[in-house]
N, C-alpha and C positions, 0 to 999 in steps of 0.2 A: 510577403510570405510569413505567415507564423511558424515560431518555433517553438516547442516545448523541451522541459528537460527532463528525462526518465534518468532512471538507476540502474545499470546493468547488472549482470549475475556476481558480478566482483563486488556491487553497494557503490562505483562510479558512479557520478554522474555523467549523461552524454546528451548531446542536442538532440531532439527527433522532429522531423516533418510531418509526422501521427502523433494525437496526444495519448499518455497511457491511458490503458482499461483499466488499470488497480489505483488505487489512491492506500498510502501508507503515512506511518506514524514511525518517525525519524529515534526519535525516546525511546519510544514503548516497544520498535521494532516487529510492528504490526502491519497487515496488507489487509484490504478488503475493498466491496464494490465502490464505486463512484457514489453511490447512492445509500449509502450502508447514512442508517437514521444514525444511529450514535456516531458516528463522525458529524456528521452533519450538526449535532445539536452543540460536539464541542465547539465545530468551527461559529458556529451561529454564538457561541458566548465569550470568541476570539482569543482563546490560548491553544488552540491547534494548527496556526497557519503557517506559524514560524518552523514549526517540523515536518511537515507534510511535503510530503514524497511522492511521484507516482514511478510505476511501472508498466512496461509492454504486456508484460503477461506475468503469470503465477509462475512459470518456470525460471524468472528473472528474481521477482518479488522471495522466493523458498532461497535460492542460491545463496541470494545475498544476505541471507541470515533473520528473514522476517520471516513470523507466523501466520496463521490464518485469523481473523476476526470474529469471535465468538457467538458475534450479533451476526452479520450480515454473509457469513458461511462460517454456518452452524455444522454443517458435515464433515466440512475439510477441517472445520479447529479441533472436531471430535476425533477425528483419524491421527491429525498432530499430535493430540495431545496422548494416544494412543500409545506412540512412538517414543513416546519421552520416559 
């Protein structure tokens, strides 16, 4: 069986039998897709792997004190940054 490790609402970590929907940045205290390209190009020039975090969902990824990712939801970092 695989396991993966997501971040709970507290920024725990916990084992999960589902791997997370969000992928984050541990540093910079950022969330966004799996598939978000600016992730992707840092991990492809390998100083992102060592911080990289995922989570269950956004309602986890917010809790735990991470923001939205400007690149890859562009709506939700607009609404954040709204609130700030």
């Amino acid at each position: 069986m695989t396991v993966y490790t997501l971040i709970d609402a507290d920024g725990r970590p916990y084992v999960s039998a589902t791997p997370g929907r969000l992928g984050g940045h541990r540093r910079n205290k950022l969330y966004g897709r799996l598939d978000c390209p600016s992730a992707l190009r840092a991990i492809a020039a390998g100083g992102y792997r060592t911080h990289r975090v995922f989570f269950a969902d956004e309602n986890d990824a917010v809790a735990a004190g991470y923001r939205p990712c400007a690149v890859c939801l562009p709506e939700e970092y607009r609404r954040w940054r709204g609130r700030r």
